[in-house]
C-alpha positions in Angstrom: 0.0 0.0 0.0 2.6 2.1 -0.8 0.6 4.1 -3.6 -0.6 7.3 -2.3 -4.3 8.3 -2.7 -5.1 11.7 -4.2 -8.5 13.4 -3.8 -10.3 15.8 -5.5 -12.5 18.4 -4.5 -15.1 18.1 -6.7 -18.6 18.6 -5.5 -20.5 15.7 -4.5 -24.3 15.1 -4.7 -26.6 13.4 -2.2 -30.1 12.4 -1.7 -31.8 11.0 0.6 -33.3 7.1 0.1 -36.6 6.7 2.0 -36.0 3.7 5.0 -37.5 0.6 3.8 -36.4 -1.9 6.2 -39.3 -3.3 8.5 -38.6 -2.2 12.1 -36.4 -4.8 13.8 -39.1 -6.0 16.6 -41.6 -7.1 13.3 -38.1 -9.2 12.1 -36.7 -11.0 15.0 -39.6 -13.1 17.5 -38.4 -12.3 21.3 -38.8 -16.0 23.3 -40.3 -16.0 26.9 -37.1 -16.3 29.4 -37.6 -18.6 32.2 -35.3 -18.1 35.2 -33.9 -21.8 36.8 -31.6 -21.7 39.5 -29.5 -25.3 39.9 -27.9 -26.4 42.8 -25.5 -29.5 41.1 -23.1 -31.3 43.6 -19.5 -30.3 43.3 -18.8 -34.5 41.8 -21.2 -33.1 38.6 -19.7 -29.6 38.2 -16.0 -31.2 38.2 -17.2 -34.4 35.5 -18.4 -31.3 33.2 -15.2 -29.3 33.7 -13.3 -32.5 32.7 -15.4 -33.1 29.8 -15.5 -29.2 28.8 -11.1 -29.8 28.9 -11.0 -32.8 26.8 -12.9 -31.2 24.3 -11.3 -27.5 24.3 -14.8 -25.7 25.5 -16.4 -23.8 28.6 
């Protein structure tokens, strides 16, 4: 990229383009959350750690 860039200052025209996307909530359906809370013994959270190692993941 050693080839310089030379601009001109010629006028430029704009316009303005009417928005024709549909709004983003009519695009994407929002899912009900539902909060769970887990208590797993320490034996289960260490096998998924050890699983999560072997295969390079959280």
């Amino acid at each position: 990229m050693s080839k310089k860039i030379n601009y001109a200052d010629e006028p430029t025209e704009a316009q303005v383009i009417e928005d024709f996307l549909a709004p983003p909530e009519t695009l994407a359906f929002r899912e009900e959350g539902i909060k769970v809370t887990l208590a797993p013994s320490k034996k289960s959270v260490d096998f998924f750690k050890a699983e999560a190692g072997k295969r390079h993941t959280q």
